[in-house]
C-alpha positions as CSV (number, residue, x, y, z in Angstrom):
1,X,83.1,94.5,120.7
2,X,81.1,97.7,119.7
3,X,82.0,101.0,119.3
4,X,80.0,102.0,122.5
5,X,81.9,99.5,124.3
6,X,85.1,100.7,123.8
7,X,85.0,104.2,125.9
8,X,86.1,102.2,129.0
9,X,89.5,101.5,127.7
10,X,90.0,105.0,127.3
11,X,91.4,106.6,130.8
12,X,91.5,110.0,129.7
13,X,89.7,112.3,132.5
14,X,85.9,112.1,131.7
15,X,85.4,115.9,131.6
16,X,87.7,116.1,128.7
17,X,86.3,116.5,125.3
18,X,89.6,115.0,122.8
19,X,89.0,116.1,119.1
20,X,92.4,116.1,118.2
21,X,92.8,112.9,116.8
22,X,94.5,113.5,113.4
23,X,97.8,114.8,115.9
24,X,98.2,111.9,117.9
25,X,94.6,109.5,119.0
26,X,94.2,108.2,122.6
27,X,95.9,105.0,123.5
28,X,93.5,102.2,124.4
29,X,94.2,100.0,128.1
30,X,95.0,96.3,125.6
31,X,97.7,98.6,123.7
32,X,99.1,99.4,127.2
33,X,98.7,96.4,128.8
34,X,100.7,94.8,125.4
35,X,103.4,96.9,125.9
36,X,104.2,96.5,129.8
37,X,103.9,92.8,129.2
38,X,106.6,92.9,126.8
39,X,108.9,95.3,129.2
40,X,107.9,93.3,132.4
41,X,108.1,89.7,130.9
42,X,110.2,89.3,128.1
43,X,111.9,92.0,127.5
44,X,115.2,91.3,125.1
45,X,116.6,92.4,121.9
46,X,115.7,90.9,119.1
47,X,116.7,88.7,116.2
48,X,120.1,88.1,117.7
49,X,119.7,85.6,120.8
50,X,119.0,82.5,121.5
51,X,117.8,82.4,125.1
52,X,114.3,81.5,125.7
53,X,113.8,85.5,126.2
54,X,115.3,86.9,123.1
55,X,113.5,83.6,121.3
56,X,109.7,85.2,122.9
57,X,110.9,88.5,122.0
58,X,112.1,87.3,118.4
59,X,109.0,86.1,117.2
60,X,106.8,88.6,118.5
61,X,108.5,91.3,116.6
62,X,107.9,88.8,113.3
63,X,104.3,88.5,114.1
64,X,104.2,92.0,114.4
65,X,104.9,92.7,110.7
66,X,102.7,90.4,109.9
67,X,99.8,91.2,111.6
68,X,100.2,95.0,110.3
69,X,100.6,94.1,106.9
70,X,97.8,91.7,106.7
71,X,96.3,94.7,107.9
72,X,97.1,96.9,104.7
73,X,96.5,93.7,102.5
74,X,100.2,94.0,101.9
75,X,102.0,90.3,102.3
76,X,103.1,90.4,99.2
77,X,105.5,92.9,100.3
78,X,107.7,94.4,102.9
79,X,106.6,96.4,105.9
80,X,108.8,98.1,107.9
81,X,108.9,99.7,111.1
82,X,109.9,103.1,111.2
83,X,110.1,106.1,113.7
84,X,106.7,107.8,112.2
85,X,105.2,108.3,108.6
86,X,107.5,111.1,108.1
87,X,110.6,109.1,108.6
88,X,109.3,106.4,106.0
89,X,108.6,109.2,103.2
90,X,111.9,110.5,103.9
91,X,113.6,107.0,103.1
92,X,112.1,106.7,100.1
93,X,112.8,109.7,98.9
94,X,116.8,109.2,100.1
95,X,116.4,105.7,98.5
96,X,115.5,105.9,95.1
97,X,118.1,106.7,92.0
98,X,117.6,109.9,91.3
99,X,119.0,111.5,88.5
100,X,118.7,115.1,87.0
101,X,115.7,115.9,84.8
102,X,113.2,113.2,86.8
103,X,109.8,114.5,88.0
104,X,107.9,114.1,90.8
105,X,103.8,114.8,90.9
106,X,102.5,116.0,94.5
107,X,99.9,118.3,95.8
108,X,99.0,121.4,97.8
109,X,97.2,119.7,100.4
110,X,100.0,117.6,101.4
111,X,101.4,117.4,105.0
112,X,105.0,119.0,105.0
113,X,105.9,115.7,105.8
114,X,104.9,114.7,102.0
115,X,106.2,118.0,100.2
116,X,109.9,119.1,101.8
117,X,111.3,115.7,101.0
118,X,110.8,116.0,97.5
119,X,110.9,119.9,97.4
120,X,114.8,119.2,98.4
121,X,115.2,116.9,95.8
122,X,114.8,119.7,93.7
123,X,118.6,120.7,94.3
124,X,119.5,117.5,92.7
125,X,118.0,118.9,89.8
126,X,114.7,116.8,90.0
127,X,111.5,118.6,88.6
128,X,108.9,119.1,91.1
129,X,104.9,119.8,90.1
130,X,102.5,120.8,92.9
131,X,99.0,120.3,91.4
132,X,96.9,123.1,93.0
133,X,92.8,122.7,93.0
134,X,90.5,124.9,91.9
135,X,88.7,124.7,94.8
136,X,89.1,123.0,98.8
137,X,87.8,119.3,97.6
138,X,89.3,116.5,95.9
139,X,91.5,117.5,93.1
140,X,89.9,116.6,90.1
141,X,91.6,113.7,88.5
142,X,92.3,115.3,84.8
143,X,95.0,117.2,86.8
144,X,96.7,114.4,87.5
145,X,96.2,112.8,84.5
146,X,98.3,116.1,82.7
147,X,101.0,116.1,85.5
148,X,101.7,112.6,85.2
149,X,103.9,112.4,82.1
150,X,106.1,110.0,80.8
151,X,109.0,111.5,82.5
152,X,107.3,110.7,85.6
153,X,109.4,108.6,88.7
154,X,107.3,109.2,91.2
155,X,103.6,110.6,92.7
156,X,103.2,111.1,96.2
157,X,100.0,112.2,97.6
158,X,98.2,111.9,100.8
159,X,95.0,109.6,101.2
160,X,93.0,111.8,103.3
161,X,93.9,115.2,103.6
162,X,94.9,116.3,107.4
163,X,93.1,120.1,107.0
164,X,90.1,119.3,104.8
165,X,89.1,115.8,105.8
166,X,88.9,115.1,101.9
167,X,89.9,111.8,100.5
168,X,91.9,111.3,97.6
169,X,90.7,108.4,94.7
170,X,94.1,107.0,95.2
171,X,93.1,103.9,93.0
172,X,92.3,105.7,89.8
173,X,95.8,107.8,90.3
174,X,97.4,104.6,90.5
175,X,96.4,103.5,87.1
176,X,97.5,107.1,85.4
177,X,100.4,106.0,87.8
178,X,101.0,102.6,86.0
179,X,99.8,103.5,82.3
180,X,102.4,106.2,82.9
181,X,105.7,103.9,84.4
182,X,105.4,105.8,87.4
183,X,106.5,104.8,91.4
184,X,103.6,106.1,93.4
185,X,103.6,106.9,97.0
186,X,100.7,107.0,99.1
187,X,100.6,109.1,103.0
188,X,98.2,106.9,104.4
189,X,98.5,108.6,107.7
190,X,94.4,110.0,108.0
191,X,93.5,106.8,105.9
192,X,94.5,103.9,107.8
193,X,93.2,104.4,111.1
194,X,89.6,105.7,109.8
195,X,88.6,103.1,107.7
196,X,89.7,99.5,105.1
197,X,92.9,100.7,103.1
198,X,94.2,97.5,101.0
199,X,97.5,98.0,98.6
200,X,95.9,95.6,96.5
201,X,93.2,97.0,95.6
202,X,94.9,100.9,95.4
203,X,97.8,99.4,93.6
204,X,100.3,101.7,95.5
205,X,104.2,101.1,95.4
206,X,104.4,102.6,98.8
207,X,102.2,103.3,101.9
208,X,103.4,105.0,104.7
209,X,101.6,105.8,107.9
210,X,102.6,106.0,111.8
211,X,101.1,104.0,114.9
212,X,100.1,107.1,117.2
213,X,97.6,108.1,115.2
214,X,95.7,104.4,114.8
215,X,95.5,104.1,119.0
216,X,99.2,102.4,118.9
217,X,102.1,104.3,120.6
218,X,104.5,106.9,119.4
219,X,107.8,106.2,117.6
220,X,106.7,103.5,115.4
221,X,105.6,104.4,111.9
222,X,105.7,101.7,108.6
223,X,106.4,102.0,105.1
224,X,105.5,99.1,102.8
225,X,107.1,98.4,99.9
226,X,105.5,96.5,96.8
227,X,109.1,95.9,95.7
228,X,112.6,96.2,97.9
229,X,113.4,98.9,95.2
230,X,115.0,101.9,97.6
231,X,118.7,101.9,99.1
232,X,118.6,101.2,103.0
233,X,118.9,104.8,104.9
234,X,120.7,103.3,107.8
235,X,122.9,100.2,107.9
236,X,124.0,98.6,111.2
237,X,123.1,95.8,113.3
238,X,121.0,93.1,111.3
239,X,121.0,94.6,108.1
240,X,123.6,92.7,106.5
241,X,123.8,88.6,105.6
242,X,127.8,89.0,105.7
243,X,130.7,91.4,105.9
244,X,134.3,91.5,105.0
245,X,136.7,94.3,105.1
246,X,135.9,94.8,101.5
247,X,132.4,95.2,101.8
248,X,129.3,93.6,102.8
249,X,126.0,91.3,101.8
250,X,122.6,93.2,102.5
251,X,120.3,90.8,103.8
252,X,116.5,90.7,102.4
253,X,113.2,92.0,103.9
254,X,112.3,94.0,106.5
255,X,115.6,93.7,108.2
256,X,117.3,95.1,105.4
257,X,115.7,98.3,106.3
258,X,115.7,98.5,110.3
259,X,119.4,98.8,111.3
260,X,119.8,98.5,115.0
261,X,117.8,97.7,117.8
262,X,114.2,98.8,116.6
263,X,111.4,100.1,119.1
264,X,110.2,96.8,120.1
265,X,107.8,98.1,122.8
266,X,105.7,100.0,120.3
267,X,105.6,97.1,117.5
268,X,104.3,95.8,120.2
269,X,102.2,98.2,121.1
270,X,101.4,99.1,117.4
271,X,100.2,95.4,116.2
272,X,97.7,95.5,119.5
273,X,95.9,98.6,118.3
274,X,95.4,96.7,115.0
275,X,94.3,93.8,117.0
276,X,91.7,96.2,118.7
277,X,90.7,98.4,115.3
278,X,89.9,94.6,113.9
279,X,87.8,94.0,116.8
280,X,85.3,96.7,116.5
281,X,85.2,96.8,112.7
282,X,86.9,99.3,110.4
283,X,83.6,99.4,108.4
284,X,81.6,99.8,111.9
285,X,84.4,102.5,112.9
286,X,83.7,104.1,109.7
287,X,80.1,104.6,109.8
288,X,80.2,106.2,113.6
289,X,82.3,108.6,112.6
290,X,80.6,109.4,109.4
291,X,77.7,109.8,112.1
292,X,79.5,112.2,113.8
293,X,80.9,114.2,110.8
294,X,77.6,114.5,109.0
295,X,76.0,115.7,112.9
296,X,79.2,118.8,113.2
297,X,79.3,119.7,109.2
298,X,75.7,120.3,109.8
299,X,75.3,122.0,113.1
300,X,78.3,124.1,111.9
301,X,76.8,124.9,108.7
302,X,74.0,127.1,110.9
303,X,75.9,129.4,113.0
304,X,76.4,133.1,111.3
305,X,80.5,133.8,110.8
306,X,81.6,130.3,110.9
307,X,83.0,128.6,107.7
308,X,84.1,125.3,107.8
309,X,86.4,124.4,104.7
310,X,86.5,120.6,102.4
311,X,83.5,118.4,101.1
312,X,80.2,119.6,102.5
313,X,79.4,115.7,103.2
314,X,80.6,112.4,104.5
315,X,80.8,110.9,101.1
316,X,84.6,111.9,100.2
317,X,86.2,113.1,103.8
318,X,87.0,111.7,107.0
319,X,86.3,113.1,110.4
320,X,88.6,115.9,110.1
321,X,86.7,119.3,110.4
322,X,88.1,123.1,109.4
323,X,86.4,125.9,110.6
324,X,87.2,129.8,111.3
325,X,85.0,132.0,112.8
326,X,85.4,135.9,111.3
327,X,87.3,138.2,113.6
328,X,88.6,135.7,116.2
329,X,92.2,133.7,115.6
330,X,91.9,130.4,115.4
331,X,94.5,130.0,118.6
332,X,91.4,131.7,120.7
333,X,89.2,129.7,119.2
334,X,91.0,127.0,120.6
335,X,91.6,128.3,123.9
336,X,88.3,129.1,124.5
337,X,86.7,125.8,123.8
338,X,89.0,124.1,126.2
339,X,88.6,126.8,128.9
340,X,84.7,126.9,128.5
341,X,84.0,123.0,127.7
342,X,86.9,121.2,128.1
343,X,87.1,120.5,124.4
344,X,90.4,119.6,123.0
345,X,91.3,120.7,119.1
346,X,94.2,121.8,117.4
347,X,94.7,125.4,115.9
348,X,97.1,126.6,113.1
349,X,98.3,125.8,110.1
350,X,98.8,121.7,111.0
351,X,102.1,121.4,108.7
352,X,100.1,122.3,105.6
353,X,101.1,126.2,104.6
354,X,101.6,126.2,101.4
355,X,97.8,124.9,101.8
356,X,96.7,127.8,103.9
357,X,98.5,130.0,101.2
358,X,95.9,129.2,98.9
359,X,93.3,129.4,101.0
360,X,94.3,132.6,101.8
361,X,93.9,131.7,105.8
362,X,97.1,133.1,106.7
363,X,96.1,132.3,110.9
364,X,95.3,128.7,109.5
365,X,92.1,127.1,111.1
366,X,90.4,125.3,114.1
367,X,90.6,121.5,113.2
368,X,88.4,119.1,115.2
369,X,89.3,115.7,114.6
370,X,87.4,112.8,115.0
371,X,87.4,109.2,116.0
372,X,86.4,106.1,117.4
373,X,85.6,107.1,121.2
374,X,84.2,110.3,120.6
375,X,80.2,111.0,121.0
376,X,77.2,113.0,119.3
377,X,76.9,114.7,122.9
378,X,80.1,115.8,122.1
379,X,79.7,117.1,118.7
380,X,76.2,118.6,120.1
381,X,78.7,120.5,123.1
382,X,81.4,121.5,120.3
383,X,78.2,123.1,118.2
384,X,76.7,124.7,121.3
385,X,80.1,126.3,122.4
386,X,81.4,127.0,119.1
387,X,78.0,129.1,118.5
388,X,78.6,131.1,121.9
389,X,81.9,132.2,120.7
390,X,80.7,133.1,117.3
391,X,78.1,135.3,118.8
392,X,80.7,137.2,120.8
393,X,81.6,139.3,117.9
């Protein structure tokens, strides 16, 4: 299927312009149609039946794992289903040993979801070093090499940054990672659904990322594991290979980690939007939006008071586009491109202020988001509106 194709399976109201991908994408008719079958036609818990029902349902969930960590590259190790990204960066951070004095490398342009868990760790007397760049593009990789010490546990930093668009070189922090004995964590929630991200070739410990925003639904997220190396958050309901009165057997794999009755539904859901990114191509997926990017940076680039913050090309970013226009809050911004053109971005500081801090964009920015259903008619109406409004002033 190509990427023209696809716009069909999309039922959001034609007039609508949605640019807000990197907050949650559109959810494609298959992905849908995946989930009701599993609520109209087999619908059971799982892992603990033996009617033919809880048997269907059973080894769906399995292939589900399998399908998404295929996916990732990751059978070697152990995916898990989680609420969202944020959740599965918050269990490894309440999983691993940590012990006074350890360190932990991050960045300024992380997500809150990938700085408050390990800024709290802080009261267990864990150094924490946020590696601030000199200026809004990738952070130059000598930083990390001087941050990551020998006292180092653990680096966590975000593929693809959710304000700038710029992309991390993940692999070659990995090997200071390694040379250096340290755990390292990537957020893979703005990498994953834009284009190939393979654990093998970054040589991550960790990757977390979340479904609804990869066309899957919300309330599934996954964290792979190289290793089984962090203590279970929750135990319940098939985590455990035995129990006594004394104590209990964890059991292995991704049931060690998912006490309870998961979210079926949106595993469901979740390894059908892989299904469907597979079917049009992540490389294919890739290049439209680099398309797209390369048509807004530009048209952007020309209209007096606008600035638009990260990389100035396609090369190192995604389709994730800051702007401000002088004089005008980026909430009007916003509100004003939906009232005059129907288009649909997000405004703020998008759970990154101590980013905006250093940016000195106290309001935060207008963020236009990217992905695979939107159009360059689309980018040509954001240009066009986003010009009327700077010309207002």
């Amino acid at each position: 299927m190509g990427i023209e194709d696809c716009l069909v399976d999309f039922q959001i109201p034609e007039y609508l312009h949605y640019m807000d991908s990197a907050a949650t994408s559109l959810i494609p008719e298959p992905v849908i149609a995946a989930m009701n079958e599993y609520d109209r036609q087999y619908r059971s818990g799982v892992g603990r039946g033996m009617h033919r029902l809880a048997r269907v349902a059973t080894q769906r969930y399995q292939d589900t794992h399998d399908k998404v960590s295929s996916f990732i590259g990751g059978k070697g190790g152990t995916t898990v289903f989680t609420r969202n990204a944020t959740e599965a960066i918050n269990m490894v951070a309440a999983g691993l040993d940590w012990k006074p004095g350890d360190r932990i490398v991050t960045t300024i342009t992380e997500h809150h979801s990938n700085l408050l868990p390990w800024l709290r760790l802080r009261q267990k007397g864990v150094e924490v070093v946020v590696i601030q760049p000199d200026g809004t593009e990738v952070i130059d990789l000598e930083a990390f090499k001087e941050a990551i010490t020998a006292g180092t546990k653990l680096v966590a930093v975000s593929h693809a940054s959710n304000v700038l668009g710029t992309v991390q070189p993940v692999k070659e922090i990995a090997d200071i990672c390694k040379a250096q004995g340290a755990y390292f964590l990537v957020d893979g929630a703005q990498s994953v659904p834009h284009f190939p991200v393979d654990v093998r070739h970054i040589g991550c410990d960790f990757l977390c990322f979340s479904g609804h925003k990869m066309l899957g639904p919300t309330g599934i997220g996954i964290l792979w594991m190289r290793d089984e190396i962090i203590s279970p958050l929750i135990l319940g309901g098939g985590t455990v290979e035995d129990v006594t009165t004394e104590g209990y057997t964890l059991t292995s794999g991704y049931r060690r980690f998912e006490g309870g009755t998961p979210n079926i539904s949106g595993a469901i859901g979740l390894a059908q939007a892989v299904k469907y990114l597979e079917s049009l191509g992540m490389d294919s997926m890739l290049r439209h939006e680099q398309r797209l990017t390369d048509r807004l940076l530009s048209g952007l680039a020309g209209i007096k008071n606008v600035t638009v913050y990260g990389p100035e090309n396609v090369k190192n970013r995604i389709g994730v586009v800051s702007f401000t226009i002088d004089k005008i809050h980026p909430h009007e911004i916003a509100y004003l491109l939906d009232e005059r053109a129907a288009i649909l971005v997000r405004s703020g500081d998008h759970c990154c202020i101590p980013l905006m801090k250093h940016l000195g964009l106290e309001s935060g920015t207008v963020r236009a988001s990217l992905y695979l259903y939107n159009t360059l008619e689309e980018i040509d109406l954001l240009i066009e509106t986003v010009e009327e409004i700077a010309n207002t002033i």
